[in-house]
GUFIBA-19235 format. One line per 10 residues: number of its first residue (from 1); their letters; for each residue x, y, z negated of C-alpha. Coordinates in pm, 1 decimal. Each point is the difference from the previous one (the first is absolute). Last residue first. Layout:
NUM) a) X/Y/Z ~ ...
END
This chain:
473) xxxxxxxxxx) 1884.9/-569.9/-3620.5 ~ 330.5/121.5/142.6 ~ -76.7/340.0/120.0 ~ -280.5/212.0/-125.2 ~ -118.3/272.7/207.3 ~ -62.3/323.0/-180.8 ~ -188.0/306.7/47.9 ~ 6.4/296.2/-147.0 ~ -297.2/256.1/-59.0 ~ -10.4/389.3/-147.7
463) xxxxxxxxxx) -311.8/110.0/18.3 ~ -205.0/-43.1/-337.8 ~ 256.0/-90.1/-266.0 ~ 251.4/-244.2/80.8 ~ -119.3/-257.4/268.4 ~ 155.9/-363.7/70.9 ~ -132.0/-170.5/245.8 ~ 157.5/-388.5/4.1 ~ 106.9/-231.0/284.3 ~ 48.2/-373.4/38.8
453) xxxxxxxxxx) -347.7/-25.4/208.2 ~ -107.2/-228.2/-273.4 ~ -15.8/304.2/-207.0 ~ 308.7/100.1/-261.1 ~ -166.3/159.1/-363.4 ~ -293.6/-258.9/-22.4 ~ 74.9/-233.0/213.9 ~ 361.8/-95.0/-81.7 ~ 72.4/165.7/-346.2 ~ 267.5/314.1/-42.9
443) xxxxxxxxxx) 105.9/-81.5/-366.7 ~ -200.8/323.4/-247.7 ~ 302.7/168.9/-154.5 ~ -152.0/340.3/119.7 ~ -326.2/-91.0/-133.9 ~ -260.5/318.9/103.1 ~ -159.1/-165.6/286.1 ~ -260.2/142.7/201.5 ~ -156.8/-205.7/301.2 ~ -27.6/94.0/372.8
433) xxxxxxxxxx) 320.3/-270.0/80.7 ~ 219.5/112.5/-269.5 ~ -88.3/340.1/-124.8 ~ 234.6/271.3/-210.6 ~ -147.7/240.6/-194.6 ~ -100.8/-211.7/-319.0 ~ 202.0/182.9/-312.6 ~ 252.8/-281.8/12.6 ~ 72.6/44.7/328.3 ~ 53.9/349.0/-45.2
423) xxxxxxxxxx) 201.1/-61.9/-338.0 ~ 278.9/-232.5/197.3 ~ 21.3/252.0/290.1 ~ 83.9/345.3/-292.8 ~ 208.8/-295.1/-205.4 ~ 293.6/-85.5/240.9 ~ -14.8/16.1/422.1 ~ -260.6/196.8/125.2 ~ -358.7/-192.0/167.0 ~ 13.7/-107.7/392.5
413) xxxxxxxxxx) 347.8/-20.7/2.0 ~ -98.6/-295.1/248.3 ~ 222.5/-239.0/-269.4 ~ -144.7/200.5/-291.2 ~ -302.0/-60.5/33.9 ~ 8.9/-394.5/86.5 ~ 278.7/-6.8/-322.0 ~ -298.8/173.9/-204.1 ~ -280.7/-261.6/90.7 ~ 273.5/-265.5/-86.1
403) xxxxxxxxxx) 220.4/-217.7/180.8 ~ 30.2/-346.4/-154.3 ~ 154.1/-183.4/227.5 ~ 114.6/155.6/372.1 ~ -218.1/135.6/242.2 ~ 207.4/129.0/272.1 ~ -91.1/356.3/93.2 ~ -154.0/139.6/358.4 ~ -122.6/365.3/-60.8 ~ -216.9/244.7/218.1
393) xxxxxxxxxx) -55.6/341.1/-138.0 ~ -306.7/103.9/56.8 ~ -91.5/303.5/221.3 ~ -233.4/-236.8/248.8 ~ -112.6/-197.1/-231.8 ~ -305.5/-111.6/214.9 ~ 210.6/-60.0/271.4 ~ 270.3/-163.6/-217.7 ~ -255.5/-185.0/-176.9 ~ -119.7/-101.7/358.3
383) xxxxxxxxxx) 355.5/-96.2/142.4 ~ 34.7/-213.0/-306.8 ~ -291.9/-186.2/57.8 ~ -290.8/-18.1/-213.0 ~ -185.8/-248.3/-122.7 ~ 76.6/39.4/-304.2 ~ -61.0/346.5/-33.6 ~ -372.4/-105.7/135.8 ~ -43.1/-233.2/-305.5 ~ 152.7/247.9/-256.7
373) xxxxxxxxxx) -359.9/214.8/109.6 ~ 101.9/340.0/-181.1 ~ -324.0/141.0/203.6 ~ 169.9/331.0/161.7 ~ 334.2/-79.2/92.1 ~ 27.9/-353.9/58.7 ~ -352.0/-59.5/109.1 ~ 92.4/275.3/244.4 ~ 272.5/-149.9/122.4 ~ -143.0/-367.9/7.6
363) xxxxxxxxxx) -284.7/224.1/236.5 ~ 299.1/129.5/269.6 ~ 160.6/-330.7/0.9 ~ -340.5/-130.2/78.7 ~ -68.9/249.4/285.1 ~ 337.5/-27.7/128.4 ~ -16.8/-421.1/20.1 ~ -330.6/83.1/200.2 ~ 129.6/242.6/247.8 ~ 216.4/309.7/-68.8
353) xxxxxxxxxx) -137.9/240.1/247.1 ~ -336.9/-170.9/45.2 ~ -15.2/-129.0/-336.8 ~ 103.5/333.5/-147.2 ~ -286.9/215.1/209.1 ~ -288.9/-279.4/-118.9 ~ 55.2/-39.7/-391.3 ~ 101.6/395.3/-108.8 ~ -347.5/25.5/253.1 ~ -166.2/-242.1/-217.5
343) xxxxxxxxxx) 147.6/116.4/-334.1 ~ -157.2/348.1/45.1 ~ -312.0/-101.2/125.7 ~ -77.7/-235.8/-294.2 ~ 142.0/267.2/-233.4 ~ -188.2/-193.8/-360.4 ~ -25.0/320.6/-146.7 ~ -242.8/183.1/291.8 ~ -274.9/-262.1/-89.3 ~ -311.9/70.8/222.6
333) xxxxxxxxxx) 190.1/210.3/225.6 ~ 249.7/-190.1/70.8 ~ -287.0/-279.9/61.0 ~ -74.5/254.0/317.0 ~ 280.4/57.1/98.5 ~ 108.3/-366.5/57.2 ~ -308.0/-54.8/166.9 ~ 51.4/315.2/242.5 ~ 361.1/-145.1/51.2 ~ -197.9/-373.9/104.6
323) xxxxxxxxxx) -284.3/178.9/201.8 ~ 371.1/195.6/212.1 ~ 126.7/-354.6/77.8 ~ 358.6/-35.2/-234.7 ~ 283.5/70.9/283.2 ~ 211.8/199.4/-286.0 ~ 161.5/381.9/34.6 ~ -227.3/188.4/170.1 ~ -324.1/-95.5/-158.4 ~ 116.1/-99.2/-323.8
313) xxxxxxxxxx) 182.9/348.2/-49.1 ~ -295.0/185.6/65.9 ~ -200.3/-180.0/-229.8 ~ 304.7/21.7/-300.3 ~ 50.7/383.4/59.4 ~ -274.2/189.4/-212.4 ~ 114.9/-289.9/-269.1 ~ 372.1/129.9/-35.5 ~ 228.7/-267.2/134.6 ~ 205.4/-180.6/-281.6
303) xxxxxxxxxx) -82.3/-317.8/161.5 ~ 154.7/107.5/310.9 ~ 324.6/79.2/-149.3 ~ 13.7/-307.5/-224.0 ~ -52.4/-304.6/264.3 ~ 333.7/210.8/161.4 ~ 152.9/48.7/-279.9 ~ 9.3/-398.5/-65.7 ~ 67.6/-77.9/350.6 ~ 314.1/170.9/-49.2
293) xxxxxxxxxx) 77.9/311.5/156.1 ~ 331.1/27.9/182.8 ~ 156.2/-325.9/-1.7 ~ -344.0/-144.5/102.0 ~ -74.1/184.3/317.0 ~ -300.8/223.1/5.7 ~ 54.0/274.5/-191.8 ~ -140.5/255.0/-163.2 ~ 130.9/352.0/110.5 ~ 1.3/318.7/-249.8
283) xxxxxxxxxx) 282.4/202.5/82.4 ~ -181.7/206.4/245.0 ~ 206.6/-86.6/271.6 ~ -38.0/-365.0/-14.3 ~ -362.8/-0.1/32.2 ~ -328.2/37.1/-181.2 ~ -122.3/357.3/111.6 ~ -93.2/223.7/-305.8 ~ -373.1/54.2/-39.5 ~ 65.4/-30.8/-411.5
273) xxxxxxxxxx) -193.4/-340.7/-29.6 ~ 289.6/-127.8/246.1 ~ -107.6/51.4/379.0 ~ -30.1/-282.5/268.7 ~ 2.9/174.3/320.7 ~ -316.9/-23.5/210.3 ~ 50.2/-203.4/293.7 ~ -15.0/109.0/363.9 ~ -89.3/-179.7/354.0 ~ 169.4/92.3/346.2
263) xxxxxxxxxx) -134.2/-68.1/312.2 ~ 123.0/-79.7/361.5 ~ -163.1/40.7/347.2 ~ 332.6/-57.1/266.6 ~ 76.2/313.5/254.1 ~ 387.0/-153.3/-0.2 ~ 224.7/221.3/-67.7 ~ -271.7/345.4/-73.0 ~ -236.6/-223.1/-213.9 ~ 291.8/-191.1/-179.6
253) xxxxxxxxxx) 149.2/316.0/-118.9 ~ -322.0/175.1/-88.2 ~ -99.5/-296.0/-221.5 ~ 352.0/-81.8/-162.2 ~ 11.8/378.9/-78.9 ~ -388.9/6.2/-171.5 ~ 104.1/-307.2/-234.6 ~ 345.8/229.3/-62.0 ~ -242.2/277.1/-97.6 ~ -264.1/-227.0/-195.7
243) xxxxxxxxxx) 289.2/-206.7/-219.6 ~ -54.9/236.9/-303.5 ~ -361.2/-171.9/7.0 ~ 197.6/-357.6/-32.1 ~ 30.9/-223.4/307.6 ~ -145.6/-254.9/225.6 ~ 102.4/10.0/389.2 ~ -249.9/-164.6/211.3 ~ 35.6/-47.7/390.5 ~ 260.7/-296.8/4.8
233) xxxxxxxxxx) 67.9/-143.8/299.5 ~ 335.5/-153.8/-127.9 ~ 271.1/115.6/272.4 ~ -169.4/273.5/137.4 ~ -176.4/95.3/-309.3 ~ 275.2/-49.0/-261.2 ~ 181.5/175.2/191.7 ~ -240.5/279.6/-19.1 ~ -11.9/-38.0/-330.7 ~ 351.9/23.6/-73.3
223) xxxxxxxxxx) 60.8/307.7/216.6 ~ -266.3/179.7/-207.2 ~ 186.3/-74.8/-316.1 ~ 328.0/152.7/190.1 ~ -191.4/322.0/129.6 ~ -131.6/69.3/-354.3 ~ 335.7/-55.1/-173.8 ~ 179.5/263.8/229.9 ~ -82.9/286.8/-227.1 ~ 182.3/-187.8/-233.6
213) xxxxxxxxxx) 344.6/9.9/161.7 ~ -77.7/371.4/83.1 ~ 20.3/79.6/-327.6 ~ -286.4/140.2/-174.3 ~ -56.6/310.9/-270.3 ~ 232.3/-4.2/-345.0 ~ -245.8/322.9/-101.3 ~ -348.2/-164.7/126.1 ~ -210.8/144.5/276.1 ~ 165.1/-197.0/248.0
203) xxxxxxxxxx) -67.0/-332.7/-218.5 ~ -323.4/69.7/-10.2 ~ -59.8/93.1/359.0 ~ 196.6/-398.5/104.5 ~ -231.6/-218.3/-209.6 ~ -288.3/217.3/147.2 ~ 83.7/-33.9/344.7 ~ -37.5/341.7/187.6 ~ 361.1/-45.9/73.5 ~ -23.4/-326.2/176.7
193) xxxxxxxxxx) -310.8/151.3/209.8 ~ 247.2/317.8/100.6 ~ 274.9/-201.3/76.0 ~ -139.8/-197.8/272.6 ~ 89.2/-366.6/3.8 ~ -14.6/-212.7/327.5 ~ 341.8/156.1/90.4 ~ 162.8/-192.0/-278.8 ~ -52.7/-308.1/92.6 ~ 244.9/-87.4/290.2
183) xxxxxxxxxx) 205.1/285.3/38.0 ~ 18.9/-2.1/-436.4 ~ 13.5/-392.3/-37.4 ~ 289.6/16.0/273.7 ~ 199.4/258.0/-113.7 ~ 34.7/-97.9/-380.7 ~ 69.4/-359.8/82.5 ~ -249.5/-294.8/13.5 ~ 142.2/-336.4/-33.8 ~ -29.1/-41.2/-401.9
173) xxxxxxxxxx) -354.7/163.7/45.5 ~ -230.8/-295.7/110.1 ~ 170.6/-246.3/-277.7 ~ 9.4/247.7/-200.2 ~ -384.6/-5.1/-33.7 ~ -13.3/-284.3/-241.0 ~ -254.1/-244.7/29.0 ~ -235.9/-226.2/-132.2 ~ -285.3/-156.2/171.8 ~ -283.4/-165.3/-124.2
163) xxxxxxxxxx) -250.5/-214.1/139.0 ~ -392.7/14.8/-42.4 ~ -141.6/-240.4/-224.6 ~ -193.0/-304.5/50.1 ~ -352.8/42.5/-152.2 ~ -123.6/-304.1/-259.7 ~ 234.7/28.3/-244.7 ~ -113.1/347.6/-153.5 ~ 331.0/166.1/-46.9 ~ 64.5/71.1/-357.4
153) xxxxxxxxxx) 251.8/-212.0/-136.9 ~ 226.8/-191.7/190.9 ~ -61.3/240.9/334.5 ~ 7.5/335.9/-267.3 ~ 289.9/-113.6/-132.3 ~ 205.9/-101.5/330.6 ~ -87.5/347.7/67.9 ~ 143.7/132.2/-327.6 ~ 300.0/-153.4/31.2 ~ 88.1/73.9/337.9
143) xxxxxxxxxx) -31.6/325.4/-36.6 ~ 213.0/43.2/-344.2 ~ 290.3/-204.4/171.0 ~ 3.4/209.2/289.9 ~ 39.1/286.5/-255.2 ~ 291.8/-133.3/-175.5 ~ 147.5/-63.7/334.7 ~ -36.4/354.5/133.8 ~ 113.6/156.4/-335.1 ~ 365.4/-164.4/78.8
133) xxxxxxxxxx) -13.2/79.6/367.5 ~ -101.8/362.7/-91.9 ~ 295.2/14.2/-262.7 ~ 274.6/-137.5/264.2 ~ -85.7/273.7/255.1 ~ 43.3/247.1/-258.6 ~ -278.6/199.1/-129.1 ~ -26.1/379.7/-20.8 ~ -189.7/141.6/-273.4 ~ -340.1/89.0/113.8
123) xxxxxxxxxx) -92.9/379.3/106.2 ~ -204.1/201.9/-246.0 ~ -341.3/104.4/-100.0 ~ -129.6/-347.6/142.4 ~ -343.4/-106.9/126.7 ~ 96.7/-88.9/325.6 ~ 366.8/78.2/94.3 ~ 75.0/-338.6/94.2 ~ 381.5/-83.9/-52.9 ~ 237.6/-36.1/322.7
113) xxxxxxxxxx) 129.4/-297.9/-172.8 ~ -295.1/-172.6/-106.9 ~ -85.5/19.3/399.4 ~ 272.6/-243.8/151.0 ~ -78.5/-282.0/-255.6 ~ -387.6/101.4/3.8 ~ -111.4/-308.6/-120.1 ~ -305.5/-66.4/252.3 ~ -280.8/-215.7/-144.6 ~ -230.3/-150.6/260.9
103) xxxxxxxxxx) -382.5/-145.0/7.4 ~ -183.5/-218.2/246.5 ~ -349.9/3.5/-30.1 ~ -227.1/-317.6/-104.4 ~ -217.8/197.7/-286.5 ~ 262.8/-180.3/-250.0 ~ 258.3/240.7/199.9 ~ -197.4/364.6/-29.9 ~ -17.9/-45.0/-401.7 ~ 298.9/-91.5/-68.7
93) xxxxxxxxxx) 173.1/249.4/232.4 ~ -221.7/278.5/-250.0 ~ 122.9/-222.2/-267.8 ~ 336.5/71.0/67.0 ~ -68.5/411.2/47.2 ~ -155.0/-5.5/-345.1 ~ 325.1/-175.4/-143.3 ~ 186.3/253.5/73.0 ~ -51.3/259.0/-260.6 ~ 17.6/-312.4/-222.4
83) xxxxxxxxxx) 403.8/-57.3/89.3 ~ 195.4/-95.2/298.4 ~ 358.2/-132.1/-123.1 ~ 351.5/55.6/110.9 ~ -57.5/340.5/25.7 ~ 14.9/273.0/306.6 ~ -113.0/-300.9/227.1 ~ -245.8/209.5/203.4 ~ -374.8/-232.2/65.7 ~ -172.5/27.8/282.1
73) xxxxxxxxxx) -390.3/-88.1/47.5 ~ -102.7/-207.5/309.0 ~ -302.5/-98.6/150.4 ~ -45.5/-313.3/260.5 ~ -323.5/-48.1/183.3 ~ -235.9/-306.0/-22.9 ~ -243.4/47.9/272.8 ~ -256.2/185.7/152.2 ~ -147.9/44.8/-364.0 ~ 259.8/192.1/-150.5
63) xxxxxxxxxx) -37.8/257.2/372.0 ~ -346.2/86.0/-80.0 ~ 60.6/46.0/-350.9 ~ 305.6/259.5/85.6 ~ -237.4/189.1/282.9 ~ -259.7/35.3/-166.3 ~ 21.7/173.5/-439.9 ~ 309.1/-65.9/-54.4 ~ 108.1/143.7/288.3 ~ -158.9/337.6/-24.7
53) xxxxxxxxxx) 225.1/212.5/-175.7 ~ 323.3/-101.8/193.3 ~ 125.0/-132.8/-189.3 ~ -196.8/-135.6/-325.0 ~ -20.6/101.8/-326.6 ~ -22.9/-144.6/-335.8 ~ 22.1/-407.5/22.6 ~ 60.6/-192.6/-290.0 ~ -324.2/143.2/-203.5 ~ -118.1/-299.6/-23.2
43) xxxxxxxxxx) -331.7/100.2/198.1 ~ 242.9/98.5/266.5 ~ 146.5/-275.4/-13.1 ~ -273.7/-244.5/41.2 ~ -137.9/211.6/252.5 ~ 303.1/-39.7/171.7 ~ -58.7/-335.9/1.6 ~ -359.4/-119.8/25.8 ~ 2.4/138.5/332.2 ~ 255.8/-203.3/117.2
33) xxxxxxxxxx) -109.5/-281.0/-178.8 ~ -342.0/35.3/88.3 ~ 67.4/42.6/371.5 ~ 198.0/-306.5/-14.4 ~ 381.8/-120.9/119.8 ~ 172.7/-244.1/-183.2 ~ -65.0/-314.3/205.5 ~ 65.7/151.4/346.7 ~ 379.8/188.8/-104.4 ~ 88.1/-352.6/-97.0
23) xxxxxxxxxx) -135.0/-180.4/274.1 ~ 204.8/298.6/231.3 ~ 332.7/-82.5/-219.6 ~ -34.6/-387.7/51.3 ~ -55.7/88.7/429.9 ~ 295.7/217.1/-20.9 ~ -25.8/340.9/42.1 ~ -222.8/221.4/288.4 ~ -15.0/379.9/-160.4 ~ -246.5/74.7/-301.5
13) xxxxxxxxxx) 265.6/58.4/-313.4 ~ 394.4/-9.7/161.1 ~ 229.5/-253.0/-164.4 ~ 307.5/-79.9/-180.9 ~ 7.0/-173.1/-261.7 ~ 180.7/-33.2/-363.3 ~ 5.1/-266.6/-192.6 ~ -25.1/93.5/-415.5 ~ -360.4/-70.9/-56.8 ~ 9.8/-334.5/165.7
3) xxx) 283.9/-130.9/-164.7 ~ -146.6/106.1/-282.1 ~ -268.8/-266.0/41.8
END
């Protein structure tokens, strides 16, 4: 099955292909599909705006029910992890390929280091060749990942999936040099509908202004679609509301080259509770790669939505059928303290970016943490206490006969050396394992003070942890 998710094809929507490619295009196709679709995610919220105006509401449906049609929504590798602001845009390509439409990621290997202007009071920091390729992998990895959990998980079984593609658009630009992209692109641009861009009058109005290098972002991100187009047939673009003006490029570009009907389709931007942008630049990005943000803190930050966001949030970010989220609402409602909603959409985003074996990490975590349950800090792993430790001191010490409660302490430095560490064990503000023990002589006991997982949590007053994994038992 991941196999599948990962190949990559190439292929042009509605022209002749291969007889198993035209039985596939056949069996997916239906008005009410097609229709039901956008209307889906529009009702969703997914969808904001359409370009131009009108397509969402004809000439797009029209054309979704012809026959499966690929979309595409680009992706800059300026980290070497997509995060929650992203997310939307992944579902969005969810959505369109388990209605039978091919779907394509581009990781903008050639773009990230031009730097899109869009949304940002300042130009990026420069990335080295060697940095983008680095990011580009991570991100890969976070793609293919979270399709392969959406087919295992929540793809209804019974329609075959479109294909998806992933690419990286240096491989169209690592033979183009400055002279030939210009003579052969560049007079398709006129400056004065690339300076009416909104991304690029902010910028001009600001004190540090726009360097040409980013004023060329726009022409390079509609490049990519229409190669994408020639190459791939695709007519949809996806991308966020700060996205409209290079959405608007790719359209104008393609139009003039090639006289081609394409569309563009925005999502809103996921906001924290303050209106701020969640993203990289803002200093506030969750994560989607393990390393970064742990399952765990993932599960958390979306159960620690404010109510007035929880619907919304179900209906972007899980596939739950829009009677189940008014369900959940509703018994929210009846008993706000039990957080059905809440722990359902903590439950739905973190299995589809962290799968099953991430969603129960991310609940032995909280268990952990929150409920004292000894039985789910047994069963976890020492990458998950370390997760869910994050600032703890790690500590591998060789048990050796008759070590005490105070030797443990003292052997992580966890309590001062002489009487001050002696009297705040004995004065109960160290815990072994979620329980308070104030006998520093107490001999460490197997089970009780060491888990069957060889390791024991050690915490001294309220916040300060240590961990330590028992060697020789």
């Amino acid at each position: 099955m991941a196999a599948s998710v990962a190949r990559v094809l190439r292929h042009r929507s509605c022209v002749p292909q291969p007889a198993s490619f035209a039985l596939k295009c056949k069996f997916h196709r239906s008005v009410s599909v097609c229709n039901g679709l956008l209307r889906g995610l529009n009702k969703r919220g997914i969808v904001k705006d359409s370009f131009p105006d009108d397509a969402a509401h004809d000439r797009l449906p029209r054309l979704l029910q012809s026959c499966a049609q690929t979309v595409y929504c680009g992706f800059d590798p300026t980290a070497d992890s997509l995060h929650v602001g992203n997310l939307l845009a992944l579902i969005g390509l969810l959505h369109f390929r388990s209605a039978g439409h091919h779907v394509i990621a581009v990781l903008g290997g050639a773009t990230a280091q031009i730097g899109d202007p869009s949304g940002k009071t300042g130009e990026r920091e420069r990335l080295s060749a060697e940095a983008v390729e680095e990011n580009t992998r991570g991100i890969r990895e976070s793609i293919h990942r979270i399709f392969t959990n959406h087919e295992l998980h929540f793809h209804d079984g019974s329609k075959t999936p479109g294909t998806v593609t992933v690419l990286n658009n240096m491989s169209w630009y690592k033979d183009w040099n400055v002279v030939g992209f210009l003579a052969e692109s560049g007079r398709h641009f006129r400056m004065g509908t690339m300076l009416s861009r909104h991304s690029v009058q902010s910028r001009l109005r600001s004190s540090e202004g726009m360097s040409l290098t980013e004023f060329t972002y726009q022409a390079f991100q509609a490049y990519d679609f229409y190669h994408l187009n020639q190459i791939y047939g695709c007519k949809i673009q996806l991308g966020g509301t700060d996205q409209l003006g290079n959405l608007m490029s790719g359209h104008d570009f393609i139009n003039k080259v090639s006289g081609e009907e394409v569309y563009g389709l925005t999502l809103p931007l996921v906001t924290s509770t303050t209106g701020d942008k969640l993203g990289k630049t803002a200093g506030n990005a969750v994560w989607l790669n393990r390393d970064r943000t742990s399952p765990f803190e993932l599960y958390q930050f979306f159960l620690r939505q404010p109510d007035a966001s929880v619907e919304g949030y179900l209906k972007l970010f899980t596939f739950l059928p829009l009677t189940e989220v008014e369900s959940l609402m509703a018994q929210q409602r009846a008993d706000p303290g039990k957080r059905l909603a809440h722990k359902r959409l903590a439950a739905e985003v973190t299995k589809l970016v962290h799968g099953k074996e991430g969603l129960e990490s991310a609940k032995r975590c909280t268990d952990t943490l929150y409920h004292s349950s000894v039985r789910a800090l047994e069963d976890m792993s020492d990458l998950e206490l370390q997760e869910l430790f994050r600032e703890a001191p790690f500590h591998e010490q060789l048990l050796e006969p008759g070590t005490t409660i105070i030797d443990a302490c003292r052997s992580v430095n966890a309590v001062p050396e002489g009487p001050k560490g002696y009297q705040m064990v004995s004065e109960g503000a160290v815990w072994l394992n979620h329980k308070r023990t104030d006998n520093p002589e107490q001999v460490l006991i197997p089970k009780l003070h060491i888990l069957a997982n060889g390791l024991t949590l050690l915490r001294v007053g309220k916040r300060n942890f240590y961990i330590i994994k028992w060697l020789g038992l």
